[in-house]
KOLTORFI-789773 format. One record per residue: y negated, x, z of N, C-alpha, C, CB in turn. Coordinates in steps of 0.001 Angstrom, whole numbers, plus 500000, padded with zeros to 6 digits. Glycine has a CB too. Layout:
// KOLTORFI-789773
YXZYXZYXZYXZ...
//
This chain:
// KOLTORFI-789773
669001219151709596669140217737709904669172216929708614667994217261710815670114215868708353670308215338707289669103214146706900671687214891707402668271213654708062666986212662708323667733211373707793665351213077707360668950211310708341669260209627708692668263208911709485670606209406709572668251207929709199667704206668709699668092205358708867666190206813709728667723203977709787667826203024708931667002202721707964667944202177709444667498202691706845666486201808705369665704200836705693667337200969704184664971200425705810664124199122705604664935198381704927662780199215704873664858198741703684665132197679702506666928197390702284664377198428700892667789198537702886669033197704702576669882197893703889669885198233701141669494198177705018669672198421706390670603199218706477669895197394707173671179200214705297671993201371705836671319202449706160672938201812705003672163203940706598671597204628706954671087205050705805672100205274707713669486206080705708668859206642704536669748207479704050667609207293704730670024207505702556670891208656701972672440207589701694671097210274703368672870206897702677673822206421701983674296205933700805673978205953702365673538205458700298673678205022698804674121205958698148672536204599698121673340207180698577673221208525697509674859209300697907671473209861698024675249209300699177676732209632699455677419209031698719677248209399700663677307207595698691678488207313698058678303207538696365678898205797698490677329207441696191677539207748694393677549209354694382675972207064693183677135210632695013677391211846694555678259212736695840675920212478694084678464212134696930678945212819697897678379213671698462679778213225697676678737213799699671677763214489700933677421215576700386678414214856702426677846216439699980677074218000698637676443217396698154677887218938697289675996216410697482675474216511696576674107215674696848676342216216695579674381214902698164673051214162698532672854214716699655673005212613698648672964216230699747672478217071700949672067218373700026673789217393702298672483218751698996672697220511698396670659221091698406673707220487695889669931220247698676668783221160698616668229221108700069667659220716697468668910220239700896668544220382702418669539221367702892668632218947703319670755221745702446671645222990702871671076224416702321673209222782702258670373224311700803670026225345700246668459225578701449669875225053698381667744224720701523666608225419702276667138226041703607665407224367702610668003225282704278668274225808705504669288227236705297668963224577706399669853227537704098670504228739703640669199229774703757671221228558702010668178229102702844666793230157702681666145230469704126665438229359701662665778229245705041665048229740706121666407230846707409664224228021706899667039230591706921668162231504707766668572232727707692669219231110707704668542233030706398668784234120705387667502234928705550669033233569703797666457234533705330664488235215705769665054236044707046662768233544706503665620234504707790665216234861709640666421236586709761666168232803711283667585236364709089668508236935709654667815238380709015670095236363709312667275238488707512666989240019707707665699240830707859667480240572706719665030239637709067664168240346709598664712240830711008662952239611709604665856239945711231666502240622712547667445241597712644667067239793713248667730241897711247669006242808710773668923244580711830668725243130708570667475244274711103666510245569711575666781246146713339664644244926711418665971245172714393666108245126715383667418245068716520665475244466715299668050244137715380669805243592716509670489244637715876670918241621716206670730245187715041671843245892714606671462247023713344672914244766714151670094247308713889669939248738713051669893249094711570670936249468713369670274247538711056669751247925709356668642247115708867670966247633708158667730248309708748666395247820708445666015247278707267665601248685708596666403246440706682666284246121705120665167245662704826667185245193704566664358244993705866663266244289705957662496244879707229663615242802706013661444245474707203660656245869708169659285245048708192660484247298708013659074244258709699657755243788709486658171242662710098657088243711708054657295241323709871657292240204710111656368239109709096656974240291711397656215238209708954655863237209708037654363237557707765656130235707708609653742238184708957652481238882708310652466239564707463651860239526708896653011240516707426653083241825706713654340242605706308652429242652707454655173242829705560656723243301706005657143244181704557658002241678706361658143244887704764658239246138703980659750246001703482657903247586704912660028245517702203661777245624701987662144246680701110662494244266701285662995247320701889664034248652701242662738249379701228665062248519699436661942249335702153660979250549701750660231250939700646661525251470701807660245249606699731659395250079698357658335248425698305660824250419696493658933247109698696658667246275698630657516245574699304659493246033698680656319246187698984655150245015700308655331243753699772653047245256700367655251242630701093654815241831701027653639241291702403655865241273700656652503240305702004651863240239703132651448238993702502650882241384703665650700238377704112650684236884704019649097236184703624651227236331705552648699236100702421647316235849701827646472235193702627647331235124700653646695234081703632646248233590704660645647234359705982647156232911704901646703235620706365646524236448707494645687237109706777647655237186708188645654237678704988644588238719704999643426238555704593644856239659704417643381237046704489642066236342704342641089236595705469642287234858704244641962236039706320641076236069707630640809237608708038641884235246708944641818238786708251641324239756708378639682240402707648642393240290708102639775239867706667638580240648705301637507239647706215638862240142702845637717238800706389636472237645706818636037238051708325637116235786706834636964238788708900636766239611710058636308241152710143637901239544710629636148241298708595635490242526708726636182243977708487635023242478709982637723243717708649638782244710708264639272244761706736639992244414709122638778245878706003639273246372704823640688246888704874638420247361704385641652246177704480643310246280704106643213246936702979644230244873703864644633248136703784644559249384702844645476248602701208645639251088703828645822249758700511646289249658699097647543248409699216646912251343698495648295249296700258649628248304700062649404247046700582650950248798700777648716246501701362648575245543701880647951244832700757647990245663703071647101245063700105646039244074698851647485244609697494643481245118698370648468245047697590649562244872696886650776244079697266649892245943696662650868243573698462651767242810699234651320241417699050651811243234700699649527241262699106649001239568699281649054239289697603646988239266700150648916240442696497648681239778695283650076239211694590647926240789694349651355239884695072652561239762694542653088238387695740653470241441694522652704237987697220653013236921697619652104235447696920652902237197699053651278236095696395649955234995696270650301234375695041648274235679696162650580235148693961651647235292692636652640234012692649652702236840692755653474234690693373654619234326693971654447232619694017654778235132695461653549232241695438653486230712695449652374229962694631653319230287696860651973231091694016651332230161693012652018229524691958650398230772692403652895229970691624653923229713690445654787228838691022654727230978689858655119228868691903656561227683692813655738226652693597657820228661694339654651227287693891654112225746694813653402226382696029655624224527695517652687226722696780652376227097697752653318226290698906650981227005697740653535225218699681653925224722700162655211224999700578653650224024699776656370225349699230657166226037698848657610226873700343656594226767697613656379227793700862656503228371702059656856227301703303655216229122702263656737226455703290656725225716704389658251224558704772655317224943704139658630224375703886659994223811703036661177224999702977659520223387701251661067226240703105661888227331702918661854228169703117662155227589702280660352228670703871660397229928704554660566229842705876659327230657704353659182228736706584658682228788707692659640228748708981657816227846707642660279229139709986660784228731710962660679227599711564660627229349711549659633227376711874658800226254712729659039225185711738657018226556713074659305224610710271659746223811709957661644222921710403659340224300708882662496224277711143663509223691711398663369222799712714664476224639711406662467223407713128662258222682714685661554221393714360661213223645715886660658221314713396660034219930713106660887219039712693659036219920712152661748219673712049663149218685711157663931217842712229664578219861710308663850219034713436665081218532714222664218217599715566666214220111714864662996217516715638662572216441716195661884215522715649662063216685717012662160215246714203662049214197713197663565213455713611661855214863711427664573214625713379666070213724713323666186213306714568667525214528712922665878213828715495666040213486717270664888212008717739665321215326718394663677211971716970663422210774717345663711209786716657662426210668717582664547209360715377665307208572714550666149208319715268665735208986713417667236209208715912668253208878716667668084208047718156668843210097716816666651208892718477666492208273719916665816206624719789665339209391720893665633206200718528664979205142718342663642205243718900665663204130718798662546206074719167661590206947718825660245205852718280662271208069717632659677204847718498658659204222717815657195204545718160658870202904717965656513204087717116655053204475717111654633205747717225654421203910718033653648205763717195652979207391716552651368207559716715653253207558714636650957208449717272649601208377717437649216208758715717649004209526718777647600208729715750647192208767714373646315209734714354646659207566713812646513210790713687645807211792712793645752211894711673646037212740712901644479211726710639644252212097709621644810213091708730643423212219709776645501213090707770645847214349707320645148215551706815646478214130706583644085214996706965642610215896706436642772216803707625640781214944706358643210216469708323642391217288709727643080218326709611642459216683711410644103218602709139644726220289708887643656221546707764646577220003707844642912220385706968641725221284705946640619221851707065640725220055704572640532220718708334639115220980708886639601222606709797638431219343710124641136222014710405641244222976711344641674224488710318642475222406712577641771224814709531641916225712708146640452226508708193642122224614706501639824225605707946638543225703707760637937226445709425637968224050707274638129226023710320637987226748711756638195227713712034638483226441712588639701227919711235640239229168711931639517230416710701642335229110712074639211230047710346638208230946708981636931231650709950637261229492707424636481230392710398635074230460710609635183231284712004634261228894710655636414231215712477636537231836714326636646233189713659638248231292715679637482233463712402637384235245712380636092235944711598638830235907711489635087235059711062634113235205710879633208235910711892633888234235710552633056234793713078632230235068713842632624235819715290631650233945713917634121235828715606634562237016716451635019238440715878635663236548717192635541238601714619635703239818713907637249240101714320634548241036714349637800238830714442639510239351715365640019238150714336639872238995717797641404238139714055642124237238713312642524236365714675643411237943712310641716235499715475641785234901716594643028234061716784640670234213716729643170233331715093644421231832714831645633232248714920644489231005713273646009233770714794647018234762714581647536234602716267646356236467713943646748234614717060647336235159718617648091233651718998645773235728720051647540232510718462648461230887718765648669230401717856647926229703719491649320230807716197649751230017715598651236229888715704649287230183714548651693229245716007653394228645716104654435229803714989653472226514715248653533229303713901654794230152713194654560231478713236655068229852711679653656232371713728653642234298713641654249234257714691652128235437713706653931233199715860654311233761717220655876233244717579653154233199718425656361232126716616658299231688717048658561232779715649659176229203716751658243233570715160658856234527714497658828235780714699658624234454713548657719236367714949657186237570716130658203237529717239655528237233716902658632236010717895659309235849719003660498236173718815659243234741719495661170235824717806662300235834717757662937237637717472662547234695716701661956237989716994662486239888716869662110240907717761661929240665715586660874240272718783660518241091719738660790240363721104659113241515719521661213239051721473661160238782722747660461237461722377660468239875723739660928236033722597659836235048722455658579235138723729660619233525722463658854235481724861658364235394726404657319234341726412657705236852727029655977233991726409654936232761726401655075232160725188653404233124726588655666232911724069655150231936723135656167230686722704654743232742721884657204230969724160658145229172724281657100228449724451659371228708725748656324228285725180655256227742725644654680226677723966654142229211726333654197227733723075653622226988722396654878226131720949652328228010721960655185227064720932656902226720720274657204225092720379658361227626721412657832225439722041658176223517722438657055222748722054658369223023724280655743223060722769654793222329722650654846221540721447653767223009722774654434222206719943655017221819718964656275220873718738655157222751718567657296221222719033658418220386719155658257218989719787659350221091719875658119219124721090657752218165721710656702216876721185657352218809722657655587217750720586654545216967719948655036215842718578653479218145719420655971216629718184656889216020716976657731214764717595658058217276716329658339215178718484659287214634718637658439212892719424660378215778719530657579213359720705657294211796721208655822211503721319657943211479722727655355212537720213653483211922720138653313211383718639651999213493720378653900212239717737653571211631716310654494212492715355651831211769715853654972211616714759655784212043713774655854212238712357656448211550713907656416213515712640655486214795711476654379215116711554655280214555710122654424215425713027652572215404713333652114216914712626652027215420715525652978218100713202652224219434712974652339219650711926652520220551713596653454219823710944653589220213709345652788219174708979655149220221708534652674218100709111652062216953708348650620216889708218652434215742708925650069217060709415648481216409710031647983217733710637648554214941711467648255218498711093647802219718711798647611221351711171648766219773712832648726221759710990648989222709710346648311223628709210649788222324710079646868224393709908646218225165709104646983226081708072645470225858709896648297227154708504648872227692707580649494226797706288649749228382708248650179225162706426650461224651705300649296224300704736651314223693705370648359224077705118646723223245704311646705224920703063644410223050706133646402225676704019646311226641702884647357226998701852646039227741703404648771226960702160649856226999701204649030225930700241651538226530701839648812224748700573649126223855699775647651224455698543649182222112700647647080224737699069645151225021698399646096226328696996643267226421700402646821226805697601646846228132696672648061227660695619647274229784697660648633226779696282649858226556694724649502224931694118652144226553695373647870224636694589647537223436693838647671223200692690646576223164693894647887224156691255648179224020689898649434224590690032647226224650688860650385224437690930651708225750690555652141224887689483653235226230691918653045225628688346653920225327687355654900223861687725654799226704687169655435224034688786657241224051689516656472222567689932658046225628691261657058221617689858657307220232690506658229219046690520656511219740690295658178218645691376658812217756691389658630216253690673658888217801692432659558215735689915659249214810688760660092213277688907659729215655687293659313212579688968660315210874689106660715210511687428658971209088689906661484211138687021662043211304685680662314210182685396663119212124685464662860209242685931663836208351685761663173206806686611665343209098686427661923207002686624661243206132687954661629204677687465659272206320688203662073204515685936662718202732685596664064203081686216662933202032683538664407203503686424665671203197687773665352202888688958666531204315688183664557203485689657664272202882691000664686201555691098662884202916691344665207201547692429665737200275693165664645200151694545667597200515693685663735200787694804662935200347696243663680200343696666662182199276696638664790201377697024665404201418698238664423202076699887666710202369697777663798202587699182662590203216700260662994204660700800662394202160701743664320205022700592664488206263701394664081207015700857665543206699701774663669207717699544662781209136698805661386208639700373661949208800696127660795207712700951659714207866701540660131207944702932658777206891701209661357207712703522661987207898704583661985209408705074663227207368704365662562210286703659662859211554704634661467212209703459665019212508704681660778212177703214660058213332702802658728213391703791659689213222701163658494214403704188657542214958704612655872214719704819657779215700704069655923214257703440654569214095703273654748212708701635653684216064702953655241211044702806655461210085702239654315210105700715655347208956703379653294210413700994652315209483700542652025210077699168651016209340701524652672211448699286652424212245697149653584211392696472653033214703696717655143210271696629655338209685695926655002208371695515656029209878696013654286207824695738654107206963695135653565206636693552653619206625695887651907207511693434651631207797692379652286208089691346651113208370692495653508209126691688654106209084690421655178208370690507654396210268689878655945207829691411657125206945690985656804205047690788658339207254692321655241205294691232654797203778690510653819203821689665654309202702691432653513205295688983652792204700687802651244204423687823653416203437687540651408205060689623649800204311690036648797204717689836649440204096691196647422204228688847646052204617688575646030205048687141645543205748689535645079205643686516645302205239685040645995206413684509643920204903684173646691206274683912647296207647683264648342208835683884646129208399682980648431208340685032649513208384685880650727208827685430649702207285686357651401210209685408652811210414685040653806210395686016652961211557684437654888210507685453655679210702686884655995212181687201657156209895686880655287213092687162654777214499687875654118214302688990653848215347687078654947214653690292654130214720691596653164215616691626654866214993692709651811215607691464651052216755691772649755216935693153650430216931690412650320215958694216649701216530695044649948217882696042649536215644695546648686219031696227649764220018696691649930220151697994649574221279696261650148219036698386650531218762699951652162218692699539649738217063700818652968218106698880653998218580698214654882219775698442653579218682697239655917219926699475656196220716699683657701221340698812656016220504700863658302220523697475659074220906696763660383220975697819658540222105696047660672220252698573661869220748699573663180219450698870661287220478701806662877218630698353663683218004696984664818217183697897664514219426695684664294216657698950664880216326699412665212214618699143664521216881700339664137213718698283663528212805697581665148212939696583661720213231696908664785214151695812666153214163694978667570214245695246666123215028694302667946214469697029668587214357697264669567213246697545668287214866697597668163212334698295668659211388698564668568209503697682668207211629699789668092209921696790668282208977695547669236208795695198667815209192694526670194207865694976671869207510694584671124207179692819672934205596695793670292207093692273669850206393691012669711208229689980667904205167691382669434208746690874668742210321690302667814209939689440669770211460689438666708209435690402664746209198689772664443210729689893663251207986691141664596211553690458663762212855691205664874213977690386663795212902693461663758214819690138664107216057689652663217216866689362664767216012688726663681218173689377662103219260689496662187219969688157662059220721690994661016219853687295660468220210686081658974221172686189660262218800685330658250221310684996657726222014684781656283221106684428658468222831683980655508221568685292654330220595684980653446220466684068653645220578685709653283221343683225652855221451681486653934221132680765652398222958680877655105220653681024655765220286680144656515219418680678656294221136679530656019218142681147656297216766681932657499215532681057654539215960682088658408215419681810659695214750681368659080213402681009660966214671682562659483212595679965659130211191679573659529210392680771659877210670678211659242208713681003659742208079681918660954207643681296658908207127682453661971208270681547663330208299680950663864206952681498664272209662681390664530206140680807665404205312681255666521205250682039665657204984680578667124204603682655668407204545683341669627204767682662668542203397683892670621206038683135671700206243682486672461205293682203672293206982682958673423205090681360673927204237680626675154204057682098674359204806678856676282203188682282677253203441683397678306204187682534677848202008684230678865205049683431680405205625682982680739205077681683681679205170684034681119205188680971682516204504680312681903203077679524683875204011681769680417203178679487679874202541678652679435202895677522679211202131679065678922202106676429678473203098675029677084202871675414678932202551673163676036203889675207674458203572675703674175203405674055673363205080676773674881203228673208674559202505671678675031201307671716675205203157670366675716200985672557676192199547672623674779198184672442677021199471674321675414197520671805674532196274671743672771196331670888674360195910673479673417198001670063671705198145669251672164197602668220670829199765668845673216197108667577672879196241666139672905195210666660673800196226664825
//
């Protein structure tokens, strides 16, 4: 979904600006590239099942590529150990090379480009924009740490990875290679919840598996940077379509003391979609030990940017 809507501030649709100065590629290329990534995951875990080439064995818990490759999901084997189950070799070699992995790109990273259950949130983000869709019940965004924190404490004290049997995303991905059968049930639910109770409710406000993405790639390297934040025009759309409005501000206003323009909250899901839709190009993803100056505004075409220094 491209997350049109109207601007506040200049009453076109969000992103237009950015069409017309780079064209639809170019104020879409990291919302096509994620949906390339979450499609590409989905298709070769199904490669296996629909048509017999197993390239990927497993599922987002746990999964095996070309037969040499563990990977497993640091979250699922958290809770297992906290339940009392010692995971053999490959498995504590699957969570250290995924754990690796989003620590360096972002934890969140998973949620922006792996997760399934993020296309369905997208598409009843874009479906209640379209439907003209108002108001929103209110949940704290904290409340995804508390419920994180729950599902810890349930495999603690039952000795079963309990959050595993109803979390949305094992079970619409589990679903999709073995049979979805009940777990439409919780799937829509989700959807639905997006779409006419609150918006961006589950990735946003709910969502124990992103709380923890976000906990483990809290120092990642990889971020996203308002390079260019003396360009901004307050057009408002970087806060229109991102996810989780409230990590730009700080850095594209500079706000509190010492303030760069490095996004580093790791609720931050790097899905760059901020950079997409900027017609000014404020947003761009850098390296967070080695943070871009607040660069000025490009000079126009066919101007001299030495012009007018003597």
């Amino acid at each position: 979904m491209s997350g049109r809507t109207v601007s506040a501030a200049s009453g076109k649709g969000v992103g237009a600006d950015a069409v017309a100065a780079k064209g639809w590629f170019g104020a879409h290329k990291w919302l096509l590239a994620r949906r390339a990534s979450q499609l590409a995951i989905l298709a070769l875990f199904l490669l296996g099942p629909l048509a017999g080439l197993w390239i990927v064995k497993g599922n987002l818990s746990y999964s095996l590529t070309l037969g040499v490759l563990p990977l497993a999901d640091p979250y699922v084997m958290l809770q297992s150990l906290l339940a009392g189950h010692v995971p053999e070799t490959l498995g504590l070699i699957g969570v250290a090379i995924v754990a690796v992995f989003y620590f360096l790109i972002g934890g969140r990273v998973f949620c922006a480009w792996v997760c399934p259950v993020n296309m369905l949130t997208d598409l009843a983000g874009w479906l209640r924009a379209r439907l003209g869709i108002r108001g929103s019940a209110h949940i704290a965004r904290q409340t995804r740490y508390w419920l994180l924190g729950m599902t810890l404490a349930l495999a603690v004290a039952t000795g079963t990875i309990v959050w595993e049997l109803i979390n949305p995303v094992s079970m619409l991905h589990r679903g999709l290679i073995f049979g979805l059968g009940t777990a439409w049930a919780v799937v829509l639910a989700v959807f639905l919840f997006d779409l006419f109770v609150m918006s961006r409710g589950w990735c946003g406000h709910l969502c124990p598996v992103g709380a923890f993405y976000g906990l483990l790639g809290k120092w990642s390297p990889l971020r996203v940077s308002a390079t260019r934040r003396a360009a901004c025009n307050d057009c408002m759309d970087c806060f229109e379509v991102c996810p989780e409005p409230q990590v730009i501000r700080p850095a594209l206003k500079g706000e509190g003391k010492g303030v760069g323009p490095l996004i580093l909250a790791p609720s931050c899901t790097n899905c760059g979609r901020c950079i997409d839709v900027c017609a000014k190009d404020v947003f761009n993803f850098g390296l967070r030990f080695n943070p871009p100056g607040n660069r000025a505004p490009a000079a126009p075409q066919g101007e001299d940017p030495a012009a007018g220094s003597n």
